[in-house]
C-alpha positions as CSV (number, residue, x, y, z in Angstrom):
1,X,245.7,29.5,121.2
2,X,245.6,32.4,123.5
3,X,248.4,35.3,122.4
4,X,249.5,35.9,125.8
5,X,250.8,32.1,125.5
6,X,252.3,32.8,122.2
7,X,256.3,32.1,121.8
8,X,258.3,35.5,121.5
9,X,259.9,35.9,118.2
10,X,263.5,34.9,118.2
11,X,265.6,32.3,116.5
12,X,264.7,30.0,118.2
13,X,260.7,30.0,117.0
14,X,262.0,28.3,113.4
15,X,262.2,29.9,109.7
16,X,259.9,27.4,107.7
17,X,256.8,29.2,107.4
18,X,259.6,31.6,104.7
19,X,260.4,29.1,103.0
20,X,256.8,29.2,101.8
21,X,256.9,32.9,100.9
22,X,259.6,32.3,98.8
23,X,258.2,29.7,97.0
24,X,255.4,32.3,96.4
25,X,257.9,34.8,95.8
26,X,258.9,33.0,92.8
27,X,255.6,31.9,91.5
28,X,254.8,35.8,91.0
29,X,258.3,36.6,89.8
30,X,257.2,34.1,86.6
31,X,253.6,35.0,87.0
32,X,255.2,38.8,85.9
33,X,257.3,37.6,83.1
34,X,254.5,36.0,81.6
35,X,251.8,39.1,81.7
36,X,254.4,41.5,80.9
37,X,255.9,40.1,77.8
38,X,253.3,41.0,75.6
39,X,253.9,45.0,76.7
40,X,257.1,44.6,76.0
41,X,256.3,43.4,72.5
42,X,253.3,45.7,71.8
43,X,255.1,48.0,69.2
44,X,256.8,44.6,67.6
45,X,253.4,42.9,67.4
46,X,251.0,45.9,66.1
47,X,253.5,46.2,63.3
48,X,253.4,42.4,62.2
49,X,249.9,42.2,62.9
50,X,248.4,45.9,62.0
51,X,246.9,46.6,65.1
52,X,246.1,49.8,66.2
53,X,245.1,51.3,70.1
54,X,242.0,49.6,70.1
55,X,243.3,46.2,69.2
56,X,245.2,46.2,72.0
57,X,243.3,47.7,74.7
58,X,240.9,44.5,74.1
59,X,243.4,42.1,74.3
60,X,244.1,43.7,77.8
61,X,240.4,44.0,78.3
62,X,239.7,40.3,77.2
63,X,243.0,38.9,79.8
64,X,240.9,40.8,82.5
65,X,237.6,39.5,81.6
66,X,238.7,36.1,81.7
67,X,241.1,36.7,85.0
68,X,237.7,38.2,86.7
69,X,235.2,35.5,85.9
70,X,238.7,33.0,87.0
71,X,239.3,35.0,90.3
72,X,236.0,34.5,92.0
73,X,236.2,30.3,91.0
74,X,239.6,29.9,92.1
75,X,239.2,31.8,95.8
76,X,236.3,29.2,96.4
77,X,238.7,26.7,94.9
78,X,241.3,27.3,97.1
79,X,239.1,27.6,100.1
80,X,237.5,23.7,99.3
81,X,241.0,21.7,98.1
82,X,243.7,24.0,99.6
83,X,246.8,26.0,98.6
84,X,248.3,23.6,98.0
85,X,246.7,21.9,94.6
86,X,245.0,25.1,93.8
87,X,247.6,27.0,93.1
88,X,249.6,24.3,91.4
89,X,247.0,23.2,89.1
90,X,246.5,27.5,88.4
91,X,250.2,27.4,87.4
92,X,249.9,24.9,85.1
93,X,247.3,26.6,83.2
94,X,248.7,29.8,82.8
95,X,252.4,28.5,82.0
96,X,250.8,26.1,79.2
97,X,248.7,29.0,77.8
98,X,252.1,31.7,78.3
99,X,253.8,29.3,75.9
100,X,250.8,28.7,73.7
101,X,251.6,32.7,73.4
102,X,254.7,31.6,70.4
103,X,251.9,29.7,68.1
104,X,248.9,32.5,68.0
105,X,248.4,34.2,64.3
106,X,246.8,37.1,64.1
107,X,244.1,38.9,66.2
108,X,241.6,36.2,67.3
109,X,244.6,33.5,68.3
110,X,246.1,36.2,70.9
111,X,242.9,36.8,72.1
112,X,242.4,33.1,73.0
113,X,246.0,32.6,74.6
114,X,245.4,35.4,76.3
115,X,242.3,34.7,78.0
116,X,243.7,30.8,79.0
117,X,246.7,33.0,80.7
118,X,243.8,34.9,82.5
119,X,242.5,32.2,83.3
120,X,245.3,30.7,84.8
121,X,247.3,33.5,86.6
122,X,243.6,34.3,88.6
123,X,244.7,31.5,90.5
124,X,247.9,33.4,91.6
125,X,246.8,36.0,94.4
126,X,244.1,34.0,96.2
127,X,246.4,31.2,96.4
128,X,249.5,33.0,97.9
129,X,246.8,35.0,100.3
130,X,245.7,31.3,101.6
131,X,248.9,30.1,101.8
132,X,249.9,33.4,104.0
133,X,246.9,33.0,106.4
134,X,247.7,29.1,106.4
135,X,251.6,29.6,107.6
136,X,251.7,33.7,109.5
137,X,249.9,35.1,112.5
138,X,247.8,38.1,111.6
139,X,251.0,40.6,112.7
140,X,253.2,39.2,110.4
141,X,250.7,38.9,107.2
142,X,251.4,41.8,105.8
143,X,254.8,41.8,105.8
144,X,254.5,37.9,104.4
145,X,252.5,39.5,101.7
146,X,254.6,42.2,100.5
147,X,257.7,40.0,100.6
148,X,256.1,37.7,98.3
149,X,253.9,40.2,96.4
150,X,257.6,42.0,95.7
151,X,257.8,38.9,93.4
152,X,255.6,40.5,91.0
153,X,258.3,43.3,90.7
154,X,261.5,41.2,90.0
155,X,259.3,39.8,87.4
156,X,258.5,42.8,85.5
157,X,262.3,43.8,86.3
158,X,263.6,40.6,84.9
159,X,261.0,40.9,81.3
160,X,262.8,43.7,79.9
161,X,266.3,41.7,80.5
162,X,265.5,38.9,79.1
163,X,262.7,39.4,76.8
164,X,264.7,42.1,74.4
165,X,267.7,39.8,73.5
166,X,265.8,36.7,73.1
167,X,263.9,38.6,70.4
168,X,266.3,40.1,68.8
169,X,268.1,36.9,68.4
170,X,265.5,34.3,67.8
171,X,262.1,36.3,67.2
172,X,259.4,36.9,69.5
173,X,257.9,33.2,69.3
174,X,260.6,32.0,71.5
175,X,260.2,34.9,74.0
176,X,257.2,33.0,75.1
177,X,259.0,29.2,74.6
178,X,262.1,29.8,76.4
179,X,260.3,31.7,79.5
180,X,257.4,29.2,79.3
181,X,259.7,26.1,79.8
182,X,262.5,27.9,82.5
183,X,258.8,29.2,84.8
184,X,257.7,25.3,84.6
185,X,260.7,24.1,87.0
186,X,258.4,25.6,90.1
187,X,255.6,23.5,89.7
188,X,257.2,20.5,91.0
189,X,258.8,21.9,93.7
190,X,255.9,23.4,94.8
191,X,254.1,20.1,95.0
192,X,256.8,18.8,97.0
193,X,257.5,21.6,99.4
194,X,254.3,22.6,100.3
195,X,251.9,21.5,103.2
196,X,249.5,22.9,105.4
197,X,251.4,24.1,108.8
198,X,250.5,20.5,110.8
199,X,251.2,18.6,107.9
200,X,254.6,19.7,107.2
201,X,256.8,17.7,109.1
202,X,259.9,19.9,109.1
203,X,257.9,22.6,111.0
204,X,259.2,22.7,115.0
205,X,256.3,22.6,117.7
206,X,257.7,26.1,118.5
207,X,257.5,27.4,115.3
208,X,253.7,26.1,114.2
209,X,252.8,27.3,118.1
210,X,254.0,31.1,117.0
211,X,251.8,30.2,113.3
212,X,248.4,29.4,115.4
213,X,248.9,32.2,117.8
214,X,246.0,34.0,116.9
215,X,242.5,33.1,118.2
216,X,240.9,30.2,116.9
217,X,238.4,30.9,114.5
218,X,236.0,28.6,112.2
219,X,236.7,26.4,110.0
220,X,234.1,25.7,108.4
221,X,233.2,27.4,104.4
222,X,230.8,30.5,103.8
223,X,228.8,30.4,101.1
224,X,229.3,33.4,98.8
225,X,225.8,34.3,99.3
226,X,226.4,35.4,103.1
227,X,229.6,37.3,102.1
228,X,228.2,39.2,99.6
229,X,226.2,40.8,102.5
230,X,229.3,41.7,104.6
231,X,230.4,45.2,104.5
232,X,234.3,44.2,104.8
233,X,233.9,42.2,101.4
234,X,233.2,45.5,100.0
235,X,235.5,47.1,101.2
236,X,237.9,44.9,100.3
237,X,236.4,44.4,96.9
238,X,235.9,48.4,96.4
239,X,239.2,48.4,97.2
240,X,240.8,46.3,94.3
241,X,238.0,47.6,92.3
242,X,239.7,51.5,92.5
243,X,243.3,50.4,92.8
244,X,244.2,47.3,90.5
245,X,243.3,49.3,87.2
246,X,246.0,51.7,87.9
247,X,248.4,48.8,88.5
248,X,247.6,47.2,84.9
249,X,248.1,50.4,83.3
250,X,251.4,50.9,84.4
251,X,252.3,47.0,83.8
252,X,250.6,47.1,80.0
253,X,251.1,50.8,79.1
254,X,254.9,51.8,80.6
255,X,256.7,50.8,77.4
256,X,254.3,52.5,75.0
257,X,254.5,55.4,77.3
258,X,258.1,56.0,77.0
259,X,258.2,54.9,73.4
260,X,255.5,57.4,72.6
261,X,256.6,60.4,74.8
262,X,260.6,59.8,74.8
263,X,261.2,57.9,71.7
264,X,262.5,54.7,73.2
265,X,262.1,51.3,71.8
266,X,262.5,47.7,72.6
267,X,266.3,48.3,73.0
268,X,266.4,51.3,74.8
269,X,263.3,51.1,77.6
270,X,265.1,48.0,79.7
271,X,267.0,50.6,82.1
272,X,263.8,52.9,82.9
273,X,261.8,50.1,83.5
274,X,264.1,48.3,85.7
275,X,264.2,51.1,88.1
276,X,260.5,51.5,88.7
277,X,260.3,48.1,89.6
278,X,263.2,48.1,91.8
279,X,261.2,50.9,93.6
280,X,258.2,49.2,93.1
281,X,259.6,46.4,95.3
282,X,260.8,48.4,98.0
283,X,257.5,49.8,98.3
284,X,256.1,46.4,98.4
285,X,258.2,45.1,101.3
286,X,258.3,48.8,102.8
287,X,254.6,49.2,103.0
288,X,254.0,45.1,104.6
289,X,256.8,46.1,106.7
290,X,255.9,49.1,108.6
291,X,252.0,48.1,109.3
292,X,253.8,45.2,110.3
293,X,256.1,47.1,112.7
294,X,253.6,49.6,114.1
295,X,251.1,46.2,115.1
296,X,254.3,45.1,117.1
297,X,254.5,48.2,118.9
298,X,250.9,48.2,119.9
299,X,249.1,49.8,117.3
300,X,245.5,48.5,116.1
301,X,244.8,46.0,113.0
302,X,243.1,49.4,112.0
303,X,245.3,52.2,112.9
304,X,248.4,50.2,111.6
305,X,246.7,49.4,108.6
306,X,245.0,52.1,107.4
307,X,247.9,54.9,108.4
308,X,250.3,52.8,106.4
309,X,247.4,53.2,103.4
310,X,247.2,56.9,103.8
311,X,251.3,57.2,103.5
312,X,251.2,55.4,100.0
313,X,248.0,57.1,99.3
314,X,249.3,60.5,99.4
315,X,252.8,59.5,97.8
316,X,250.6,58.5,94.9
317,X,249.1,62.0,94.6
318,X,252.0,63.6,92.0
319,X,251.8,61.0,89.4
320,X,249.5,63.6,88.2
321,X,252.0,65.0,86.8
322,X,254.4,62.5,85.2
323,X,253.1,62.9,81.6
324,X,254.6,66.5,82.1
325,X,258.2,65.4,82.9
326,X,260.6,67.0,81.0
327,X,262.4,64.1,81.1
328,X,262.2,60.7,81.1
329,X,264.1,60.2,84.3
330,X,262.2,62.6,86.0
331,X,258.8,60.9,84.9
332,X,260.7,57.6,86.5
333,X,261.4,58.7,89.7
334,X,257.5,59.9,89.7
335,X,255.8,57.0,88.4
336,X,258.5,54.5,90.3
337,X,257.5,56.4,93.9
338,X,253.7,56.0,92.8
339,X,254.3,52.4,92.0
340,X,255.9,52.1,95.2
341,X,253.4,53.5,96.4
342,X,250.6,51.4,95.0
343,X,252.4,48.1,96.5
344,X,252.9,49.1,99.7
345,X,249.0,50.0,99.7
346,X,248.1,46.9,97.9
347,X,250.0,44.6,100.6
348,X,247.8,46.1,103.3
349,X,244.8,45.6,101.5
350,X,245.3,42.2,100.4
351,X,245.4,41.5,104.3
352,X,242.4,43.0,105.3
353,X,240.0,39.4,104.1
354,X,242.2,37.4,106.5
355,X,242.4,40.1,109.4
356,X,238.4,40.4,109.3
357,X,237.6,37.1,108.4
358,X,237.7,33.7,109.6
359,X,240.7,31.5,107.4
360,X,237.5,28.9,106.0
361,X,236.1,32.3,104.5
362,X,239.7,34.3,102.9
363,X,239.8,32.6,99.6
364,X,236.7,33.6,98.5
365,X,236.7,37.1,99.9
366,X,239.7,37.5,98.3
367,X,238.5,35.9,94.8
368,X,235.5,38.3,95.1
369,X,237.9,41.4,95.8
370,X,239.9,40.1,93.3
371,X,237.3,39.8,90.3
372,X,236.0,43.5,90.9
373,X,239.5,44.6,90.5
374,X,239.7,43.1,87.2
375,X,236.5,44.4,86.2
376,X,238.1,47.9,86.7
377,X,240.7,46.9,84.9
378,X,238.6,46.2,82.2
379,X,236.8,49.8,81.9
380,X,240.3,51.6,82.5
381,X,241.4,49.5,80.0
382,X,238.4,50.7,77.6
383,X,239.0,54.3,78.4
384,X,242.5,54.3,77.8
385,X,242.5,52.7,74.5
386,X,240.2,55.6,73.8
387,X,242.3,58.4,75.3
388,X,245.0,57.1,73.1
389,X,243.3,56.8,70.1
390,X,241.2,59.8,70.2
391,X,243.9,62.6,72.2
392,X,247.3,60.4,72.0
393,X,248.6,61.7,75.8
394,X,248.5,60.0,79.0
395,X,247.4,62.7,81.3
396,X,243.9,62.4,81.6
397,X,245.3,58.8,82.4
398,X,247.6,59.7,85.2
399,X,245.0,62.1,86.8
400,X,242.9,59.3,87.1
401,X,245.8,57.1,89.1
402,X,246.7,59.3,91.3
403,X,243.8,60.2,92.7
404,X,242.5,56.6,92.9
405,X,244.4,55.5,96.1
406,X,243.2,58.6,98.2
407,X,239.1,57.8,97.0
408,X,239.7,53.7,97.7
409,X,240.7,54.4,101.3
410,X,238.0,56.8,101.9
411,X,236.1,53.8,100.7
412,X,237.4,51.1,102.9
413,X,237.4,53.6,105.6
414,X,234.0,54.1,105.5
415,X,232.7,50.2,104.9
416,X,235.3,49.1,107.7
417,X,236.0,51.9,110.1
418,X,237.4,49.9,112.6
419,X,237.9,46.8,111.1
420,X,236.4,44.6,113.3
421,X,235.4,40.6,112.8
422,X,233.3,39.9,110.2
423,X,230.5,38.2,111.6
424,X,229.9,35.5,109.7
C-alpha cells in the first residue's frame, strides 16, 4: 500500500494491533520473574550449596550458552510457523523448566534447569519482534517495542516483591512453583488471542489498512547464508553483541552488588531494585517513544533512530562511576538513568532488522543479533566472575558498561550509515 493512501491516525483507525503488545507485554513481565529469581536467591543458594563467584558466573554463562545456540533456531522458527505457535511453544519450555528450578540439587541440576530456561526464554525477543513487524507500521515499531519490552522491567520490579516473602515463608523451592504455575495462565490466552493481522477477525478494514501502510515487501524466507553477508545483520548483531552483556550484568549482579558494597540482603534490597526498574521502564517506553515522535515529524528512519541512540548512549556514560557512590541511593539513581538508558537504546535497536529488512527475513536477523548478544554475555559473564573473585569491586565492571553504548553505535553507524534496504 502506498503511504500517501495510508489512514491518518485517529480513533477511528482501531486499537487491536495493542491488544497484541500487551499480550507481549506480559509474556516478558513473567519472562523477567523467571530469569531474575535466581539473582535474587544467589546469596541464599551459595550458602546451601557452597558455591563461590565462579560457580555462579557459569551458571549465568551456561543460561547464555544455551539462550545463544536457542536464539538463532527460534528467529528461523518464527519466520517458517509464525508468532503465533512460536512463541507459545517457547513459553512453554521455559515456564516448565522455571518450575523444574524447585527440584534441582546441587551444582549440575541448576545447571540443567537453567539451560532448558535458556532454551526456552530465546524464544521470547524474536517472537515479540515478529509479532510487532506482523501488527505496526515501521513509525510506530519502536514505540510498539519499548511498550512491550517495558515488560521486561515490571518483571524484574515485581521479583523482589514477591520472590522475598514466598521464601521466607515456604523456602526457595516454591519461589519457582508458585511463579511457575501463576506465568502459565498466558499461554492459553495467547493461543486464543493471537492471529496474523488478516486473520484476526476483530481487526477493522481501517485499522489493518493503517498496519500495511508501508511498502510491500517480500515475502518470501532468506536463507541465513545470504544474511550473513549483509552489513545491517552486523550491525544489528554487533549491536546486541556490545550492549546485551551489560544488560545481564545488571539483571544477575544488582543484588550481589548492593549486598556486597551496602550490606543489604534478601529483605532489605526490594526498594532499591524496584526503583531502577521503574526507571528502567520509562526509559524503555521513553526511548521507542521519541524516535517514534521525531519519524512523525519528518525525521529519517536514520536520523530518528540513531539520535535517539546517541541520547541513551551518552546518559550511560556516568555509570562509570556508580561503584563509587557514597551511597546506595546515589549509586541508584546512576545505575537506574543507565538502565534507562540501555532500554531506550535497546528498543531502537531491536527495530533496526524490521526497518532494513523485508518482514520474511526479521526473525532470523533478529535470532542472529540475538545469539551474538548472548555470546557477549557469556564472556562478560567470565570476566566478571573473575573480577570478583580475584579484586572483589565492580568498577572495572561498570567502566566496561558505560562505555559500551557509545562504541556499539559507532559500530552500527559505521555498518549502516544510512540505513537503507537491505538488499536481499
Amino acid at each position: 500500500m502506498d503511504v500517501s493512501k495510508a489512514p491518518a491516525p485517529s480513533e477511528k483507525i482501531g486499537r487491536y494491533r495493542w491488544v497484541i503488545v500487551s499480550l507481549l507485554f506480559a509474556a516478558m513481565v513473567i519472562n523477567y520473574v523467571d530469569r531474575q529469581t535466581i539473582g535474587l536467591l544467589k546469596a541464599d543458594l551459595s550458602k546451601e550449596f557452597g558455591w563461590n563467584e565462579t560457580h555462579y558466573a557459569d551458571l549465568v554463562f551456561y543460561f547464555q550458552l544455551a539462550y545463544a545456540v536457542a536464539y538463532l533456531g527460534w528467529g528461523k522458527v518464527m519466520d517458517k510457523i509464525g508468532a503465533r505457535w512460536g512463541f507459545g511453544v517457547a513459553f512453554a519450555i521455559w515456564q516448565v523448566a522455571h518450575i523444574a528450578h524447585a527440584a534441582a540439587r546441587g551444582f549440575t541440576g541448576f545447571l540443567a534447569v537453567r539451560m532448558g530456561l535458556g532454551i526456552g526464554e530465546a524464544g521470547g525477543f524474536p517472537g515479540g519482534i515478529k509479532a510487532v513487524a506482523e501488527w505496526f507500521p515501521k513509525k510506530e515499531r519502536a514505540f510498539a517495542t519499548g511498550l512491550f519490552n517495558a515488560g521486561t522491567n515490571i518483571g524484574a520490579i515485581v521479583t523482589p516483591l514477591v520472590v522475598p516473602g514466598i521464601v521466607l515463608a515456604f523456602g526457595w523451592q516454591m519461589a519457582f512453583i508458585v511463579t511457575g504455575v501463576a506465568g502459565l495462565v498466558w499461554l492459553p490466552i495467547w493461543l486464543l488471542v493471537y492471529r496474523t493481522p488478516r486473520e484476526q477477525k476483530n481487526l477493522s478494514a481501517t485499522e489493518l489498512a493503517y498496519i500495511e501502510q508501508d511498502p510491500a515487501d517480500p515475502v518470501e524466507k532468506v536463507a541465513w547464508t545470504k544474511l550473513l553477508t549483509k552489513k545491517e545483520t552486523w550491525a544489528f548483531a554487533l549491536g546486541k553483541f556490545l550492549i546485551d552483556p551489560i544488560w545481564w550484568m545488571f539483571l544477575f549482579w544488582l543484588p550481589d552488588f548492593l549486598g556486597k558494597t551496602y550490606h543489604m540482603d534478601l529483605k532489605t534490597f526490594g526498594p532499591p531494585l524496584i526503583v531502577i526498574y521503574l526507571m528502567s521502564d520509562v526509559g524503555s517506553v521513553a526511548g521507542g517513544w521519541l524516535s517514534s515522535s521525531l519519524m512523525k515529524r519528518g525525521w529519517s528512519i536514520n536520523n530518528a533512530r540513531k539520535t535517539t541512540m546517541l541520547i541513551c548512549a551518552l546518559l550511560a556514560v556516568p555509570v562509570m562511576f556508580a561503584a563509587k557512590a557514597d551511597s546506595v541511593w546515589l549509586a541508584v539513581l546512576i545505575i537506574g538513568v543507565a538502565t534507562a538508558a540501555h532500554q531506550g537504546f535497546s528498543a531502537n535497536l531491536y527495530t533496526l532488522p524490521s526497518d532494513v529488512f523485508p518482514r520474511g527475513a526479521v526473525g532470523s536477523v533478529v535470532g542472529i543479533g540475538g545469539m551474538l548478544g548472548a555470546v557477549g554475555g557469556m564472556v562478560f559473564s567470565k570476566y566478571i566472575g573473575k573480577v570478583l573473585d580475584s579484586l572483589g569491586v565492580y568498577t572495572p565492571i561498570f567502566i566496561v558498561a558505560g562505555s559500551a553504548y557509545l562504541v556499539a553505535l559507532l559500530v552500527i553507524h559505521l555498518l549502516s550509515p544510512k540505513m537503507e534496504l537491505a538488499k536481499v
